[in-house]
Backbone as CSV, one residue per row, in Angstrom:
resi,resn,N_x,N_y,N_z,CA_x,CA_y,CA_z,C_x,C_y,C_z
1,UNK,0.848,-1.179,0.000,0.000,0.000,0.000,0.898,1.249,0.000
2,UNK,0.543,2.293,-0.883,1.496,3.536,-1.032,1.444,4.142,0.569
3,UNK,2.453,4.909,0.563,2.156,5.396,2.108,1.669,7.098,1.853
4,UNK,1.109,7.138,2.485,0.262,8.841,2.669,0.839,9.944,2.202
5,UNK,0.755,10.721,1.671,2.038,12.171,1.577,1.551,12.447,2.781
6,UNK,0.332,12.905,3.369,0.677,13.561,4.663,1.590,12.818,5.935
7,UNK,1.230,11.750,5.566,2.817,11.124,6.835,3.674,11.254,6.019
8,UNK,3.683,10.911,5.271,5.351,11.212,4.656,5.889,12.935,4.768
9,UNK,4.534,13.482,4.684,4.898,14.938,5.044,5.452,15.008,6.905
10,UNK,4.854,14.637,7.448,4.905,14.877,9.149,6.250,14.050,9.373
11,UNK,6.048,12.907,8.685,7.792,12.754,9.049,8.501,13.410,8.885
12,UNK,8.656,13.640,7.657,10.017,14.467,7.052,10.199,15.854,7.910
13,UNK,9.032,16.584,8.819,9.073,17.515,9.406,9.687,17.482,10.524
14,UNK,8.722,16.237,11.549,9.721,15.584,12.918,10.868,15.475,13.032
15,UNK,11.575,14.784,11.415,12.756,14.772,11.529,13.741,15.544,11.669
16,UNK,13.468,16.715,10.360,14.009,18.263,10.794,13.927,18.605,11.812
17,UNK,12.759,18.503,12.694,12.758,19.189,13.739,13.850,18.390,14.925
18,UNK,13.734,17.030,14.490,14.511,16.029,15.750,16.129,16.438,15.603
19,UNK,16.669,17.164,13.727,18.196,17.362,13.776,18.391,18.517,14.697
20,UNK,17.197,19.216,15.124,17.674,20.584,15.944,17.887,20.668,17.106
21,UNK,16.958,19.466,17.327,17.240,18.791,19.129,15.628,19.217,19.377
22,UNK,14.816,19.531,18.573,13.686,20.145,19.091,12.263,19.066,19.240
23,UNK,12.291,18.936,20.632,10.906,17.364,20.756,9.552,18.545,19.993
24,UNK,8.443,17.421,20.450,7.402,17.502,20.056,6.958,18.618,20.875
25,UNK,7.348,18.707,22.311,6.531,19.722,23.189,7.572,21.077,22.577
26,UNK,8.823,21.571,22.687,8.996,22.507,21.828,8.456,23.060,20.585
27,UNK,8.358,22.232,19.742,7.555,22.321,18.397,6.778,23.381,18.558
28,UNK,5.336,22.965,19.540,4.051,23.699,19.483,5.128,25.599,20.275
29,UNK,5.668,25.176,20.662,5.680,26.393,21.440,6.750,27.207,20.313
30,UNK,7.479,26.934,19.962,8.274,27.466,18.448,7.582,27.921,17.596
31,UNK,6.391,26.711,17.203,6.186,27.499,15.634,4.731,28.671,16.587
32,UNK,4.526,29.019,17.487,3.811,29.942,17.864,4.812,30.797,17.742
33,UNK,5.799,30.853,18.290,7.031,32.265,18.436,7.053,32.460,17.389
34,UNK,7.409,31.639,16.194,7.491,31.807,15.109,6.636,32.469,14.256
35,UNK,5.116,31.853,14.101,4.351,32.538,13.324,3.406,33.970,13.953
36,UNK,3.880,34.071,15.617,4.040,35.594,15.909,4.686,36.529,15.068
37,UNK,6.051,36.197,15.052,7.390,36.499,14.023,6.746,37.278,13.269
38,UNK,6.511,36.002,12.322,5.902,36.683,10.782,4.754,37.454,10.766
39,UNK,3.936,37.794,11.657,2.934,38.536,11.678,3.137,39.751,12.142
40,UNK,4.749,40.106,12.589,4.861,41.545,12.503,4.771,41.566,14.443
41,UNK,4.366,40.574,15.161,3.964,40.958,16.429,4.805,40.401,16.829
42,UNK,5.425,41.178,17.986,6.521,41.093,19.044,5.923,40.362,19.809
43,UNK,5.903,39.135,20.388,5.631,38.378,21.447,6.253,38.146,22.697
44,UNK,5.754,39.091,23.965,5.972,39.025,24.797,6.610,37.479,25.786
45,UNK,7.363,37.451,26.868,7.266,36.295,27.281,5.550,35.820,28.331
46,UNK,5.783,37.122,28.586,3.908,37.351,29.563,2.964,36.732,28.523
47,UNK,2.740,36.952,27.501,2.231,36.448,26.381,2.189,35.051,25.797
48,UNK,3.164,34.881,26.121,3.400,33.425,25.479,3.156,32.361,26.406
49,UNK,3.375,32.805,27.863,3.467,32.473,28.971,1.531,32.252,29.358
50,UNK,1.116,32.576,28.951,-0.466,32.978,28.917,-1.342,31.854,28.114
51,UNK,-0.388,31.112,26.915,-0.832,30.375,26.008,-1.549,29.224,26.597
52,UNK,-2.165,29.054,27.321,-2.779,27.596,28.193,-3.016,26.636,27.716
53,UNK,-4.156,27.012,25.903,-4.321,25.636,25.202,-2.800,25.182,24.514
54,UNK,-1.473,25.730,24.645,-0.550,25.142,23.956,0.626,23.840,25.460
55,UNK,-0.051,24.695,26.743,0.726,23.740,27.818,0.332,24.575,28.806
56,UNK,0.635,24.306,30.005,0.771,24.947,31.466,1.772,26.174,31.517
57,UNK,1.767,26.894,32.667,2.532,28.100,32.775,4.011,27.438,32.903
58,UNK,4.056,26.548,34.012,5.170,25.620,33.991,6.069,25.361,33.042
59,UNK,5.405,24.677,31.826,5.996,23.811,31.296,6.672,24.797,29.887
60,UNK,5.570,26.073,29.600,5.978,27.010,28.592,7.444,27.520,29.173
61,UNK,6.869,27.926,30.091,7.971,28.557,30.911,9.777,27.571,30.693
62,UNK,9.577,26.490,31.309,10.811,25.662,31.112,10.858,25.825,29.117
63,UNK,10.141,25.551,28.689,10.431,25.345,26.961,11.067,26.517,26.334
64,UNK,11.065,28.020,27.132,11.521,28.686,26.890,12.964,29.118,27.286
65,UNK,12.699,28.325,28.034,14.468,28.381,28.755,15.374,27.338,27.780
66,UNK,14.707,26.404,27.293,15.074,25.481,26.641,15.390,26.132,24.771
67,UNK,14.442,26.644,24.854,14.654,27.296,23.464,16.157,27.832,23.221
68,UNK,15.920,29.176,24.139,16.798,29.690,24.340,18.410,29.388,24.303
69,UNK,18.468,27.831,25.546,19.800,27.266,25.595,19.932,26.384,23.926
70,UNK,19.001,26.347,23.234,19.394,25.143,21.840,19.707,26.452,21.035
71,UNK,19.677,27.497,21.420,19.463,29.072,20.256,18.824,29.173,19.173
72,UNK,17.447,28.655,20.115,16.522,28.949,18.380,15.745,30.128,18.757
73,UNK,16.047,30.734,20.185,14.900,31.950,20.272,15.825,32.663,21.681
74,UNK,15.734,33.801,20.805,16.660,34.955,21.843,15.355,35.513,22.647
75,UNK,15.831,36.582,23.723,14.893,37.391,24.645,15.747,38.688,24.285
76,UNK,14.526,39.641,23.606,15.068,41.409,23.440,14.385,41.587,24.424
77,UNK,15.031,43.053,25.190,14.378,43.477,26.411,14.019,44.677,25.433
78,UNK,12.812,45.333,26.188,12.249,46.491,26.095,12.928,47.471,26.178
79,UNK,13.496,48.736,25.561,14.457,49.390,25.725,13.791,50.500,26.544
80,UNK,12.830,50.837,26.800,11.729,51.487,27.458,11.508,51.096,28.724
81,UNK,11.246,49.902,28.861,10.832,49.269,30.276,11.737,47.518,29.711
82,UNK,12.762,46.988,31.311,12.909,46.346,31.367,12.704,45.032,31.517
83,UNK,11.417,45.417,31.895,10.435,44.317,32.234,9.842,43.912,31.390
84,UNK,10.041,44.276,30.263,9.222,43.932,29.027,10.127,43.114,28.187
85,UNK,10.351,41.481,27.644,11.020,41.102,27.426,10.278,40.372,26.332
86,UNK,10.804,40.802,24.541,10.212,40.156,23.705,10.974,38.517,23.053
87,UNK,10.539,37.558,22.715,10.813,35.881,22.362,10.436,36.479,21.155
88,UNK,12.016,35.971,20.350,12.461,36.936,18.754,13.171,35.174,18.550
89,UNK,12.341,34.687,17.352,13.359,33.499,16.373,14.967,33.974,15.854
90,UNK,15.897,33.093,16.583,16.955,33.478,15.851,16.839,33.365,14.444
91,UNK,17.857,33.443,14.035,18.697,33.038,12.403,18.250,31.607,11.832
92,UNK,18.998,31.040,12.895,19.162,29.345,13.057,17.871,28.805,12.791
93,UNK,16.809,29.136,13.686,15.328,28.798,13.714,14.536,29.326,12.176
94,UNK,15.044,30.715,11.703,14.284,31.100,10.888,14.702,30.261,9.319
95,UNK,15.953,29.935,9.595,16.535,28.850,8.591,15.929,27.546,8.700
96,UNK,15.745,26.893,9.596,14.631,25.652,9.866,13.711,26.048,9.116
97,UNK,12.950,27.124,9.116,11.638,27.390,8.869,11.316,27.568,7.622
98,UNK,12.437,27.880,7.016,12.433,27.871,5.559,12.775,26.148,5.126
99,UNK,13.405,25.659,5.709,13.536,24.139,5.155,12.141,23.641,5.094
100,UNK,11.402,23.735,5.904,10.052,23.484,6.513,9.119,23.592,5.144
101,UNK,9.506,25.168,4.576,8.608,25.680,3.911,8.759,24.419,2.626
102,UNK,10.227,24.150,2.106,10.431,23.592,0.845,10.133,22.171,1.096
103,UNK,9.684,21.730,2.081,8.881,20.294,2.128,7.319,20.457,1.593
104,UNK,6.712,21.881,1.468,5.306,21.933,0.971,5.241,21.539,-0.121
């Protein structure tokens, strides 16, 4: 039996995503930073941190620390107020994302 393009699609994605070191629970919380990104909107960590249907405060929270240490997502501070700390896709990540794209 032929096998699916859409699994053959979701693999080929997992896998990219598995050369970056990035599990499944990163994923969801990436391609949100991410397609914040592209929409022009600065995404707060308060913000992201807020996301409930994507995980717990907990667990966003650790994924972002995690991001961070694999360097797929820097923290700009607010140059205004310090407390304001925006989750910006590096380089690295935005290069994934284009690999991503040429699997469509």
């Amino acid at each position: 039996m032929p096998q699916s393009k859409f699994i053959k699609f979701r693999k080929s994605t997992i896998d990219l995503f598995n050369q970056y070191g990035i599990s499944i629970k990163l994923n969801a919380i990436l391609c949100f930073i991410v397609e914040n990104h592209y929409k022009d909107h600065k995404l707060t960590v308060s913000e992201m941190i807020s996301q409930k249907h994507l995980a717990s405060q907990a667990t966003i929270h650790a994924s972002i620390k995690e991001l961070i240490s694999l360097n797929l997502v820097e923290l700009v501070i607010n140059s205004s107020d310090a407390r304001i700390k925006y989750l910006v896709p590096t380089k690295t990540t935005l290069e994934l994302f284009k690999k991503l794209d040429s699997l469509i």
